[in-house]
N, CA, C and O atoms as a printed pandas DataFrame, in Angstrom:
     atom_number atom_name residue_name chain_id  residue_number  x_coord  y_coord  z_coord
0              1         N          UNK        A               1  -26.480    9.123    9.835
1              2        CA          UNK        A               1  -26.788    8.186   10.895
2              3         C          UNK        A               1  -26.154    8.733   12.169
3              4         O          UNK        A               1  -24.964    8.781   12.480
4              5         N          UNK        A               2  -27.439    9.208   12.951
5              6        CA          UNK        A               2  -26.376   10.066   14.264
6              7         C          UNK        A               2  -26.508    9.153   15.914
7              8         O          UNK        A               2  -26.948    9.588   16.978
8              9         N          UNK        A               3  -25.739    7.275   15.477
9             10        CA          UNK        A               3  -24.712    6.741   16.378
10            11         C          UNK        A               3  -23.979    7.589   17.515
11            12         O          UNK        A               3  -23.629    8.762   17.388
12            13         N          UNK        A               4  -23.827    6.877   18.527
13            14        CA          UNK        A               4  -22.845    7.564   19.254
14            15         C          UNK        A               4  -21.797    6.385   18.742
15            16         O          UNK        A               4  -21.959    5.339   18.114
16            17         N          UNK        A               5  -20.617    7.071   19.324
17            18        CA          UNK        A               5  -18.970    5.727   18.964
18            19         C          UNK        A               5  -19.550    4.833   19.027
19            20         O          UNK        A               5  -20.066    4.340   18.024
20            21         N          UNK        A               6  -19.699    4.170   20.561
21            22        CA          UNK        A               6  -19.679    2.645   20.608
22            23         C          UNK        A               6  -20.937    1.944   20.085
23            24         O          UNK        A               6  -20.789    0.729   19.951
24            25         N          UNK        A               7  -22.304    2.497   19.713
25            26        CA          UNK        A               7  -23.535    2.030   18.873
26            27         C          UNK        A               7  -22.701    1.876   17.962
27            28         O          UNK        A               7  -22.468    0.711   17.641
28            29         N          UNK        A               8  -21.934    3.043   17.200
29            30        CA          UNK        A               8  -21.606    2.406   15.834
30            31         C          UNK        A               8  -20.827    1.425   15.712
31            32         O          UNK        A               8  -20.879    0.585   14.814
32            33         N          UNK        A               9  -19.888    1.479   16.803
33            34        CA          UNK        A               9  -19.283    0.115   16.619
34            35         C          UNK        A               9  -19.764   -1.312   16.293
35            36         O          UNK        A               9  -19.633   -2.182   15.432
36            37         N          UNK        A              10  -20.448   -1.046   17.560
37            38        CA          UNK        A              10  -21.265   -2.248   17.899
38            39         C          UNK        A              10  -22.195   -2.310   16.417
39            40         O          UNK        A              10  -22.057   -3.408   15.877
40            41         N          UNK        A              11  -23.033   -1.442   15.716
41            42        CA          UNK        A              11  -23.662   -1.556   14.492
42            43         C          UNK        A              11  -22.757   -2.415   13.382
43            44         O          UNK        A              11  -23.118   -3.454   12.828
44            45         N          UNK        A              12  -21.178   -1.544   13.156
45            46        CA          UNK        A              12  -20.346   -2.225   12.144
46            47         C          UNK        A              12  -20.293   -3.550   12.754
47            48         O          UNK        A              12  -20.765   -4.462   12.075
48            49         N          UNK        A              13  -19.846   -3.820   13.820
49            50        CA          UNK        A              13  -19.851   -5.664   13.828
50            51         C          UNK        A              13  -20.677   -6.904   13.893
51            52         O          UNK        A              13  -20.413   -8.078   13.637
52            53         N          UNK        A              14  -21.859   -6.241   14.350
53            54        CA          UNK        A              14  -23.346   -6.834   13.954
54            55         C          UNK        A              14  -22.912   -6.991   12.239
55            56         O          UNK        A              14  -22.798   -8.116   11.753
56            57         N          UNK        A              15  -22.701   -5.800   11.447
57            58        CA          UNK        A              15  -23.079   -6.056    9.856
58            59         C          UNK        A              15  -21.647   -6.942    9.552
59            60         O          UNK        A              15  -21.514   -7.265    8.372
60            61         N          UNK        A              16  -20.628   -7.344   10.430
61            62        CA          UNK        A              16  -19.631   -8.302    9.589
62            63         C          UNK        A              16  -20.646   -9.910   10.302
63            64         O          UNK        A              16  -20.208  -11.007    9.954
64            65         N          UNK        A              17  -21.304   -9.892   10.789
65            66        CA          UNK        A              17  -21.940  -11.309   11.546
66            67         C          UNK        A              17  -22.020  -11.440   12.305
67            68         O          UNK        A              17  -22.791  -12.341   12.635
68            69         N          UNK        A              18  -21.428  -10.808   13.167
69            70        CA          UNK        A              18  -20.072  -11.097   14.503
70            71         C          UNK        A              18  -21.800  -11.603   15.484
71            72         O          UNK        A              18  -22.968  -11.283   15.264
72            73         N          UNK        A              19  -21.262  -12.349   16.386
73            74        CA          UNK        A              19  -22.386  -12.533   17.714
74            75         C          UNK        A              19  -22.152  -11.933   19.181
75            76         O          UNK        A              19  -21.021  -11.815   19.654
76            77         N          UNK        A              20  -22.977  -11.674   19.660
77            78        CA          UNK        A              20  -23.099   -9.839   20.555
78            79         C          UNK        A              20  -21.752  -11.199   21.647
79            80         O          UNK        A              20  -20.584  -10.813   21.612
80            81         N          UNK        A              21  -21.878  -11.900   22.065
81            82        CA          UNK        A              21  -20.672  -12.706   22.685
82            83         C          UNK        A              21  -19.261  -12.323   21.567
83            84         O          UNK        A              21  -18.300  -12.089   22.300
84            85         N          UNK        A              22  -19.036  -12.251   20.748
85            86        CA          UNK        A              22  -17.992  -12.137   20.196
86            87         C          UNK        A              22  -17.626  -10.497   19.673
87            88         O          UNK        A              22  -16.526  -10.141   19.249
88            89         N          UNK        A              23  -18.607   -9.789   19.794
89            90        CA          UNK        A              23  -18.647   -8.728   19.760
90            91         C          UNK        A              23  -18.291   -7.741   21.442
91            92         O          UNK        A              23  -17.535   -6.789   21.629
92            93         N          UNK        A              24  -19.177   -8.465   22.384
93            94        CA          UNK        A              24  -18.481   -7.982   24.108
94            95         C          UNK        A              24  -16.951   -8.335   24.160
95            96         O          UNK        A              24  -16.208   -7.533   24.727
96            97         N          UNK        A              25  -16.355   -9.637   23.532
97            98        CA          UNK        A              25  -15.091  -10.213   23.777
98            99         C          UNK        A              25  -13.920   -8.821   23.133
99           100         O          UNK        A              25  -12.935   -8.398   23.739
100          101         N          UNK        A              26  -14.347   -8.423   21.977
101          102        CA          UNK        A              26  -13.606   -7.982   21.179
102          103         C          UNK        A              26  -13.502   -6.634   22.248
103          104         O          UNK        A              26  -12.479   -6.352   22.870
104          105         N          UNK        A              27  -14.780   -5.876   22.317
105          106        CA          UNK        A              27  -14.839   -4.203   23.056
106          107         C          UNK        A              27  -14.579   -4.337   24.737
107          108         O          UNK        A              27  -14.645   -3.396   25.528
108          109         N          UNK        A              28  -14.239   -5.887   25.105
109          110        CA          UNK        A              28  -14.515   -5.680   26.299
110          111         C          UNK        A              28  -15.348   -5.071   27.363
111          112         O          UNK        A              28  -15.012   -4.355   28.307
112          113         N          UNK        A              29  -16.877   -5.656   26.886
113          114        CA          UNK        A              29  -18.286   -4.933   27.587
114          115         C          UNK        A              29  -18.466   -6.483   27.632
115          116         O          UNK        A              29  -17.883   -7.432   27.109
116          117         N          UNK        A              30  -19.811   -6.292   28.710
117          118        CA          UNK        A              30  -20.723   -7.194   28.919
118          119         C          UNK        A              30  -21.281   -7.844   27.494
119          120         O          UNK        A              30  -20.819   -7.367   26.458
120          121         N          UNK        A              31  -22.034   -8.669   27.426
121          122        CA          UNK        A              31  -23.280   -9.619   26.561
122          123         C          UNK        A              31  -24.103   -8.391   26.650
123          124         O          UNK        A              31  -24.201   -7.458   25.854
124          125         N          UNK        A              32  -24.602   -8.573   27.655
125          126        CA          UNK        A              32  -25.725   -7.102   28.307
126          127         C          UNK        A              32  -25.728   -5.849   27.554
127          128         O          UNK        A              32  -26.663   -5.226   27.052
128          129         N          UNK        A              33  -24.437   -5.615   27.590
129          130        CA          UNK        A              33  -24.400   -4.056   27.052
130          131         C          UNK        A              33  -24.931   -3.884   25.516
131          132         O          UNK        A              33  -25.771   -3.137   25.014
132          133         N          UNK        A              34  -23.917   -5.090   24.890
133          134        CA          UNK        A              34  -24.106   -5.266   23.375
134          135         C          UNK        A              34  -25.137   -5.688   23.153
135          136         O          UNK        A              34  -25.586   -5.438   22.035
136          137         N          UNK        A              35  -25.969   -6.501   24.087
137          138        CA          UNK        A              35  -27.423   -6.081   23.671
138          139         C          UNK        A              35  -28.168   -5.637   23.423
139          140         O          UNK        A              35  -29.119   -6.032   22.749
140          141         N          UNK        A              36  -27.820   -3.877   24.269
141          142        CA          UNK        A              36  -28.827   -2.875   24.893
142          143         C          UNK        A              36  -28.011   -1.937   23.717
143          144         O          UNK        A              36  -28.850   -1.186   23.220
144          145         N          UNK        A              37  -26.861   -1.750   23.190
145          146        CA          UNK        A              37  -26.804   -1.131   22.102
146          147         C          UNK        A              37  -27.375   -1.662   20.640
147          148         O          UNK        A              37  -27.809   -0.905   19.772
148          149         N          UNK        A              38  -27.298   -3.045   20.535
149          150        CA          UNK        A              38  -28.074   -3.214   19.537
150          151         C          UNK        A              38  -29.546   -3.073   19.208
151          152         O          UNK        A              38  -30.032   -2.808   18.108
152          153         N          UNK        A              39  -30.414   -3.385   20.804
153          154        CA          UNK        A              39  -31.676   -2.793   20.875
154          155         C          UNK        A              39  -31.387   -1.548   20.177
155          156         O          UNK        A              39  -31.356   -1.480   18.948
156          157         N          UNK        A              40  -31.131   -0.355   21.121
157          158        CA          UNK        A              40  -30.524    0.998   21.051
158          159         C          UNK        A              40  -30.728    1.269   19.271
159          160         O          UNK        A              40  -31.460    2.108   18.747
160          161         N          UNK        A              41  -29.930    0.382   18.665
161          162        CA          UNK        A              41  -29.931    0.932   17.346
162          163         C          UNK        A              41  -30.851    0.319   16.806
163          164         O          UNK        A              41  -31.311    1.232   16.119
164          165         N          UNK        A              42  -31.650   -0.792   16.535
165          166        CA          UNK        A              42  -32.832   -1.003   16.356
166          167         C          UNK        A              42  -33.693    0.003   16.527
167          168         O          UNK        A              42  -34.386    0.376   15.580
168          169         N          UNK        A              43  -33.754    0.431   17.428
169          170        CA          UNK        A              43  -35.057    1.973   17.490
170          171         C          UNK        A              43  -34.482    2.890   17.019
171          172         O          UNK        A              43  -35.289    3.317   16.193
172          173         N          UNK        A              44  -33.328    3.708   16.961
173          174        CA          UNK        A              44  -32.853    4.613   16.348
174          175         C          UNK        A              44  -32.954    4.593   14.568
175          176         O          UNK        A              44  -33.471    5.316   13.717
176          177         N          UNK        A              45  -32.210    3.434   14.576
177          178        CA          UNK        A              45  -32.938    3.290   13.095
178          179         C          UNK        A              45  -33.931    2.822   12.085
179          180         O          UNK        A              45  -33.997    2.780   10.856
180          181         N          UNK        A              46  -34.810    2.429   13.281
181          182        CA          UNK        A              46  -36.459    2.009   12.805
182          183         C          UNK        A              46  -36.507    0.448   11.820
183          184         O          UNK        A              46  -37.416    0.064   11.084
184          185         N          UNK        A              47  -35.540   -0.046   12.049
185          186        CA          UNK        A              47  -34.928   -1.327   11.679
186          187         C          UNK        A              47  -35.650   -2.864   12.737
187          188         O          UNK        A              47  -36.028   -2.300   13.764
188          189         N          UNK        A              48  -35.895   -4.050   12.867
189          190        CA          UNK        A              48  -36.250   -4.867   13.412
190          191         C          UNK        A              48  -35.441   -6.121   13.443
191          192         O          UNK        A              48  -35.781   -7.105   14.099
192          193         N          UNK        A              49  -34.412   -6.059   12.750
193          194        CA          UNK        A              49  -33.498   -7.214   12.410
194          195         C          UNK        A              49  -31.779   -7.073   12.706
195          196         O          UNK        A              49  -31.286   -6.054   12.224
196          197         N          UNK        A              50  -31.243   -7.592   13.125
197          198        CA          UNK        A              50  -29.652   -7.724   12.736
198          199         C          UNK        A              50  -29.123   -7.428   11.264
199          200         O          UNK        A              50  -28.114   -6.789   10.964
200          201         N          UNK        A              51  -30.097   -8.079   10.362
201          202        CA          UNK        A              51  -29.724   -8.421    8.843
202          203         C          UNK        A              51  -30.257   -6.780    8.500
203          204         O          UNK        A              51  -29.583   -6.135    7.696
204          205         N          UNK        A              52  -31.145   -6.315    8.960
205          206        CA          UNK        A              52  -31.753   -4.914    8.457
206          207         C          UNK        A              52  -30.827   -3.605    9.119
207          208         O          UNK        A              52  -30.729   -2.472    8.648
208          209         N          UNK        A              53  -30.210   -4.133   10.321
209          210        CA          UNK        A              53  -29.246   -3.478   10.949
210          211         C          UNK        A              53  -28.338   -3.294   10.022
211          212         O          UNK        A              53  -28.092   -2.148    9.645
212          213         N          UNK        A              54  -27.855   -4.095    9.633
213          214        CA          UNK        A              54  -26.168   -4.457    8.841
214          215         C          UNK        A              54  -26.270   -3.858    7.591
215          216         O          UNK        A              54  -25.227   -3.419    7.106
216          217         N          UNK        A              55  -27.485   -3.727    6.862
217          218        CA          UNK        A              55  -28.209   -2.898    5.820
218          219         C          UNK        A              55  -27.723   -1.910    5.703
219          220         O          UNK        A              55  -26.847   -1.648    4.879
220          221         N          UNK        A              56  -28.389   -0.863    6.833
221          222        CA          UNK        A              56  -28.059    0.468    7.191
222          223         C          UNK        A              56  -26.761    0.750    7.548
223          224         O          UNK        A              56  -26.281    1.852    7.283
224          225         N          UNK        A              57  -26.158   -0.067    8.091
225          226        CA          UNK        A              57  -24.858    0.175    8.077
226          227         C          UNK        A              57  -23.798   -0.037    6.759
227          228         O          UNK        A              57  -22.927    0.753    6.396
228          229         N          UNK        A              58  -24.012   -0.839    6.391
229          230        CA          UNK        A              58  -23.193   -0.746    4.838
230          231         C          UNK        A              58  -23.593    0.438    4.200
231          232         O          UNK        A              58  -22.744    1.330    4.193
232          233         N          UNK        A              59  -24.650    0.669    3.673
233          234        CA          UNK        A              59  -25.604    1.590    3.271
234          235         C          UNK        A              59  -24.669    3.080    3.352
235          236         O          UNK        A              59  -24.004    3.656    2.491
236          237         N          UNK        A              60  -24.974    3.429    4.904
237          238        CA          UNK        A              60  -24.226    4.355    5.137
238          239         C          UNK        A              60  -22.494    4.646    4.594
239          240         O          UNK        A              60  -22.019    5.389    3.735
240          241         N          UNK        A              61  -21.957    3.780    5.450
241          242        CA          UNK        A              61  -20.715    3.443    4.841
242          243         C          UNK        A              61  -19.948    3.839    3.260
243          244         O          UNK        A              61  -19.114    4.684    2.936
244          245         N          UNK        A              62  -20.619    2.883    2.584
245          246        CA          UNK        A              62  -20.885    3.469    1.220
246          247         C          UNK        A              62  -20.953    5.063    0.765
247          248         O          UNK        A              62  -20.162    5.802    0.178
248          249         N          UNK        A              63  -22.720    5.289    1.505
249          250        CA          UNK        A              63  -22.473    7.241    1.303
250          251         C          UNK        A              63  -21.693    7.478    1.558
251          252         O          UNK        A              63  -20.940    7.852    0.659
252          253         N          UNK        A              64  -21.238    7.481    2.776
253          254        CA          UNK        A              64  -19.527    8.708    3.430
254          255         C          UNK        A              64  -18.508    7.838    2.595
255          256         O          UNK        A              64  -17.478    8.375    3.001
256          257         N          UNK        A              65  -18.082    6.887    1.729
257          258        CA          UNK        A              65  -17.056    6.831    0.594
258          259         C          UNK        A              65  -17.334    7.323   -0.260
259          260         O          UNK        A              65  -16.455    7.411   -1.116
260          261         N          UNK        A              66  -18.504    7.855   -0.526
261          262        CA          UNK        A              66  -18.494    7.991   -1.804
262          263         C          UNK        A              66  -18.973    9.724   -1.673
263          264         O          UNK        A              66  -19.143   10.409   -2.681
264          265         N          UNK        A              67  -19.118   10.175   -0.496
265          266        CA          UNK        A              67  -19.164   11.532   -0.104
266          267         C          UNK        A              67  -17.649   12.612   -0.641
267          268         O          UNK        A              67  -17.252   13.521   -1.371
268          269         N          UNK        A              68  -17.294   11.587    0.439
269          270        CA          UNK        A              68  -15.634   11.733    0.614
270          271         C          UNK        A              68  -15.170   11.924   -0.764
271          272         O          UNK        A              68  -15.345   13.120   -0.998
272          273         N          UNK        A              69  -14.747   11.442   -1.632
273          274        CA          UNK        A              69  -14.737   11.345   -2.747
274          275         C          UNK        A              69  -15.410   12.295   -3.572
275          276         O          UNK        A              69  -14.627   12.363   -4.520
276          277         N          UNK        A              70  -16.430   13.142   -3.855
277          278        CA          UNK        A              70  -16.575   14.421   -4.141
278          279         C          UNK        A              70  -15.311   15.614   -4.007
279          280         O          UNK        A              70  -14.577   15.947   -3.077
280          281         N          UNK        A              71  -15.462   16.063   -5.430
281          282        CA          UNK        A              71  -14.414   17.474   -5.161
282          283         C          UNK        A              71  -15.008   18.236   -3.968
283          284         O          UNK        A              71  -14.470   19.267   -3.565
């Protein structure tokens, strides 16, 4: 998943629930911004949902633990 930092951020806290207001509070950005990154990752990852967002992000997550974890 090739995120820049703050998409992914913004991706991981979309997938704990969080709301793009509680998500700007936390990173200190606009509503606006966390919008335009969650758009942002919506097209990047060919996804249409928050819930389909949060998908791909666990998803991932998962692989790189369980990457990592390889000899």
């Amino acid at each position: 998943m090739a995120l820049p930092r703050t998409e992914m951020a913004v991706a991981r806290l979309v997938s704990e629930a969080m709301a793009n207001k509680e998500i700007a509070d936390l990173l200190v950005v606009s509503v606006h911004t966390v919008g335009t990154h969650v758009l942002s990752n919506f097209t990047k990852l060919n996804v249409t949902s928050r819930v389909a967002l949060a998908r791909e992000v666990i998803l991932y997550d998962c692989a790189q633990r369980s990457a990592s974890r390889l000899p």
